[in-house]
Wavefront OBJ file of the C-alpha trace (Angstrom):
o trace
v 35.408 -61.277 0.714
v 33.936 -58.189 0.591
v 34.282 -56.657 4.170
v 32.475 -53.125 6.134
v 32.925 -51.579 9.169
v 30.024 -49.636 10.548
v 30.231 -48.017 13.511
v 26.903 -47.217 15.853
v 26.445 -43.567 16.984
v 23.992 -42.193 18.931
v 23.413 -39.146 20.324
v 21.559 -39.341 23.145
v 23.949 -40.643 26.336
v 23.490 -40.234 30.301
v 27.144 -39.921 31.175
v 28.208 -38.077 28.366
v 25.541 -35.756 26.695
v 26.423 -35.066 22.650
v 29.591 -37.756 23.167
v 30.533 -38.290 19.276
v 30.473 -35.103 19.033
v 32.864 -34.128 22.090
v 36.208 -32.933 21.164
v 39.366 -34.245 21.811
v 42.597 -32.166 21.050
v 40.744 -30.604 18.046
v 38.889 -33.541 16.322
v 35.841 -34.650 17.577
v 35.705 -38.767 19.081
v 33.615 -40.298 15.932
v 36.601 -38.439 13.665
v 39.027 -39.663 15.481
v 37.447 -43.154 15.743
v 36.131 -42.947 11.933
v 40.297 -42.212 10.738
v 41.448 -45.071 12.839
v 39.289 -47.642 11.578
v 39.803 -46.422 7.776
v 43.459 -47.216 8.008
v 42.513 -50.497 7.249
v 43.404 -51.838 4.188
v 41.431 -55.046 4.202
v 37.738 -52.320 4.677
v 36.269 -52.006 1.754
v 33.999 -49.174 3.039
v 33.566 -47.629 6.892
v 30.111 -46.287 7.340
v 28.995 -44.264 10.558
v 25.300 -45.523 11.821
v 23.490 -42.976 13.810
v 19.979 -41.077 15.043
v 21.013 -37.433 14.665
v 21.390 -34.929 12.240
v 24.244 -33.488 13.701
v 26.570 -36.470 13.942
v 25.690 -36.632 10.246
v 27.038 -33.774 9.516
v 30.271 -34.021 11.617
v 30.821 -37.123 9.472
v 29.830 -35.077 6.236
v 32.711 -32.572 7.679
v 35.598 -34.939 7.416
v 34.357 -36.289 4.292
v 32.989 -39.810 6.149
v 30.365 -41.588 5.076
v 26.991 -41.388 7.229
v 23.364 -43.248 7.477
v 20.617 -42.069 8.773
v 18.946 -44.692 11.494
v 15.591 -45.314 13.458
v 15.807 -43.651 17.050
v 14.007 -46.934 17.899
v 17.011 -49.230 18.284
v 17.824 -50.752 21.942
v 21.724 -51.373 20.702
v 24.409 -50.445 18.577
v 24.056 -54.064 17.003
v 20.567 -53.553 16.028
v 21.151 -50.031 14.204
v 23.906 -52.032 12.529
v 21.931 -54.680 11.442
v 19.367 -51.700 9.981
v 22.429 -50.350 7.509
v 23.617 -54.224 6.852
v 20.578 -55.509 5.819
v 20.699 -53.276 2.758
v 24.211 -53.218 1.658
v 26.575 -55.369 -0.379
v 28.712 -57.045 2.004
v 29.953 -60.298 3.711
v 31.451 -59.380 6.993
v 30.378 -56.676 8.906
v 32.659 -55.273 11.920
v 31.265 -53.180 14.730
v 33.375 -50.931 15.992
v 31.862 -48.308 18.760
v 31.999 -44.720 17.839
v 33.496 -44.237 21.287
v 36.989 -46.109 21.240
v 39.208 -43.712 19.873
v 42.250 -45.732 20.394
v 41.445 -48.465 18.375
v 44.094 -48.977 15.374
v 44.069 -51.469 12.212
v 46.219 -54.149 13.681
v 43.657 -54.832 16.527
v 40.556 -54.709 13.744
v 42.700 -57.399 11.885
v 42.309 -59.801 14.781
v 38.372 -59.458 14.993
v 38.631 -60.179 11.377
v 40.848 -62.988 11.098
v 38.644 -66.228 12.102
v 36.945 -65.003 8.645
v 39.789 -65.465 6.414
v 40.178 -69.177 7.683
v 36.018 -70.331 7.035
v 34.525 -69.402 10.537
v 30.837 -68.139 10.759
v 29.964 -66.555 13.623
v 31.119 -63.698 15.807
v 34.310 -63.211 16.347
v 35.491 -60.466 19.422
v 38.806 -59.461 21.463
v 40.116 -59.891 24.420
v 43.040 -58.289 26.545
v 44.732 -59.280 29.584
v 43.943 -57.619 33.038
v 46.461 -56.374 34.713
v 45.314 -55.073 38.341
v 42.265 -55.561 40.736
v 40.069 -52.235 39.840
v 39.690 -53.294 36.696
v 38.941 -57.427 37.992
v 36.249 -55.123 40.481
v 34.892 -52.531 38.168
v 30.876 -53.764 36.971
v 31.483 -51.406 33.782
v 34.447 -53.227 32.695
v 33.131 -56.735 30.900
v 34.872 -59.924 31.716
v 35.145 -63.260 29.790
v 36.084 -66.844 29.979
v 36.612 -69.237 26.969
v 37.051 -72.512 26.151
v 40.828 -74.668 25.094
v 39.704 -73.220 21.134
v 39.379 -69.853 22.445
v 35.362 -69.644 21.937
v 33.592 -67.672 24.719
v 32.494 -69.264 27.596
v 30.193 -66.988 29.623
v 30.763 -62.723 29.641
v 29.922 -61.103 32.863
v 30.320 -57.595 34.753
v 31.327 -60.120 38.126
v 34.686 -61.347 38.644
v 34.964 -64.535 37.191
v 36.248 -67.001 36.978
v 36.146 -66.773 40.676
v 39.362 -67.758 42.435
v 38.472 -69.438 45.605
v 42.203 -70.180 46.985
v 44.273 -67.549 46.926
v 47.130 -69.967 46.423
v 46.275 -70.781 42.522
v 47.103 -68.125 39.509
v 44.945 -67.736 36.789
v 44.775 -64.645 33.905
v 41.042 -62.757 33.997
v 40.788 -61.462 30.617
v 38.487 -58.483 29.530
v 36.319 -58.115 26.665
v 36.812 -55.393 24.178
v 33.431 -54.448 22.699
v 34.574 -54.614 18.616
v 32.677 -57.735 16.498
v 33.100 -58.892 13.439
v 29.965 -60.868 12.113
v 29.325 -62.882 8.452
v 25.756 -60.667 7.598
v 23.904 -63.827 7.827
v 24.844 -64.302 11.370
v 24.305 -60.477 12.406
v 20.858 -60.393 10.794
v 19.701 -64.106 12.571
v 21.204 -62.515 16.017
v 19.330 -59.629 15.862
v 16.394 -60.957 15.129
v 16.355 -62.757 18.220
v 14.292 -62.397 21.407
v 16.405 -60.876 24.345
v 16.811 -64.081 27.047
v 17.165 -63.470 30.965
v 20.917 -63.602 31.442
v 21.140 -60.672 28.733
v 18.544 -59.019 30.841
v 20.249 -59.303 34.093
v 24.035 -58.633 32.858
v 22.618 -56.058 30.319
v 25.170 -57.422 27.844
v 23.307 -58.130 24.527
v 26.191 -61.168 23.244
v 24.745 -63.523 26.150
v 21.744 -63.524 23.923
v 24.119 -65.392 21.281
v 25.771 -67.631 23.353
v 22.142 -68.973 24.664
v 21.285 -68.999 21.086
v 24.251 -71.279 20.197
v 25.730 -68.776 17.811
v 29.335 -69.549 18.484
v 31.704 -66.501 19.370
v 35.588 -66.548 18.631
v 37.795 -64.697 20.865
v 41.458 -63.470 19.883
v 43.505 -62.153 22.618
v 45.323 -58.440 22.129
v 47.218 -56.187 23.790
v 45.494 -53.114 24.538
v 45.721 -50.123 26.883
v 43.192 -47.682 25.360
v 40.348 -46.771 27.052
v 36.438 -46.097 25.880
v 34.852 -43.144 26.360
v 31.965 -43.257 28.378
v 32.633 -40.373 31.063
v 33.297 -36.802 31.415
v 36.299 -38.844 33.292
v 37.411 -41.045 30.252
v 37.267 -37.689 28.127
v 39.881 -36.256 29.679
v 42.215 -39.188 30.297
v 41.978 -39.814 26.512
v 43.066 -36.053 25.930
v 46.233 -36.417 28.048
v 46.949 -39.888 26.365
v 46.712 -38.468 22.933
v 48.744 -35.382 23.627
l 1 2 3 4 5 6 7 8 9 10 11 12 13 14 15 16 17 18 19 20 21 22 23 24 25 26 27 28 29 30 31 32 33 34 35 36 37 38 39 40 41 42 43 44 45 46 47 48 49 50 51 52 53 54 55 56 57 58 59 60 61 62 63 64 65 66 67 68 69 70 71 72 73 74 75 76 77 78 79 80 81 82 83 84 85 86 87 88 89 90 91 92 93 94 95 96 97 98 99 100 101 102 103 104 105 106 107 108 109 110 111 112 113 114 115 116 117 118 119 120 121 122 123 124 125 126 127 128 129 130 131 132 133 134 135 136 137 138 139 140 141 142 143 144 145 146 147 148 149 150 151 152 153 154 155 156 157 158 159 160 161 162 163 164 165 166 167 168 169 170 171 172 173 174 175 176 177 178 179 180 181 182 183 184 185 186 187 188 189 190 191 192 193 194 195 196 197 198 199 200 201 202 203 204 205 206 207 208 209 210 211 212 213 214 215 216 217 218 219 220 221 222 223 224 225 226 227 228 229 230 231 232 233 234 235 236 237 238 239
């Protein structure tokens, strides 16, 4: 089963102007991401997606592998889809250019639902541990069934407890999916619907669609980079 990870990078960014390219204790983030994610052994290739000429050639730097992109695309799934579409491949796993803490052994859970005949998409999940987090709109939730397929993803706090006096795990979602091509190419093909709209979380748009999503449970303490703020907490954790 012949298996890529691509990995979306764009340029442009609000929080974080240039972020790929920012550096973190002398490698840049989409190095450091690109090396984690090719210590798989199960990846038969690891290609970097992007809209810029310069994250191309950071990539060309560390000898990576690169492809050029429309500017056009309103996710990292869609300019994805645009280097799937014309590659040999049967699972594709997205992996954002801006987790630099993500290691093989994690990958290998996003992947595993494959191995045993899923279709699909198949994501992660990891436990949190204290109320910011629970409370934080940037930080994605999710709830799943008994078979561990997703339920409903949301920025809110859910499930909601409503007595204080019963204990329940709230689990968050780690943005890395692993898709059969078929699947990725009918996802992206489809029309945004309101509750992606209003959460502004594009797999909402699958689970309206029916598409079913697998969710394996990890144990994680990384951190994404989306701030000036994250930057620097990543350089002190990687010190």
């Amino acid at each position: 089963m012949k298996t890529v990870a691509i990995l979306p990078a764009r340029l442009g960014s609000t929080r974080l102007p240039e972020k790929p390219l920012a550096d973190i204790n002398g490698r840049s983030l989409i190095q450091r991401v690109y090396e984690n994610v090719s210590s798989c052994s199960f990846l038969d290739k690891v290609i970097v997606a992007t809209d810029s000429e310069k994250i191309i050639e950071e990539v060309k730097r560390f000898n990576g592998i690169a492809m050029m992109t429309s500017k056009d695309h309103q996710s990292g799934t869609d300019r994805i889809a645009e280097v799937a579409k014309d590659i040999e491949t049967d699972i594709i796993i997205n992996i954002q250019g801006d987790e630099p803490f993500i290691d093989s052994e994690i990958i290998s859970k996003a992947f595993l639902p494959f191995k045993n005949g899923f279709r699909g998409i198949s994501t992660l999940k990891t436990k949190i541990e204290n109320e910011k987090e629970l409370k934080d709109k940037n930080i994605v939730k999710v709830v799943c069934d008994k078979e561990d397929n997703a339920l409903y993803f949301s920025r809110s706090f859910i499930p909601f407890v409503r007595d204080n006096d019963i204990k329940i795990d709230h689990f968050r979602h780690l943005g890395i999916y692993a898709y059969d091509k078929q699947t990725l190419l009918k996802f992206t093909a489809l029309p945004m619907c309101d509750i992606e709209k209003a959460e502004k979380l594009e797999q909402l748009r699958a689970l309206y669609s029916q598409i079913p999503i697998k969710v394996s449970e990890v144990v994680y303490a990384g951190i994404g980079i989306d701030t000036p703020d994250d930057l620097e907490k990543a350089r002190i954790l990687l010190r």
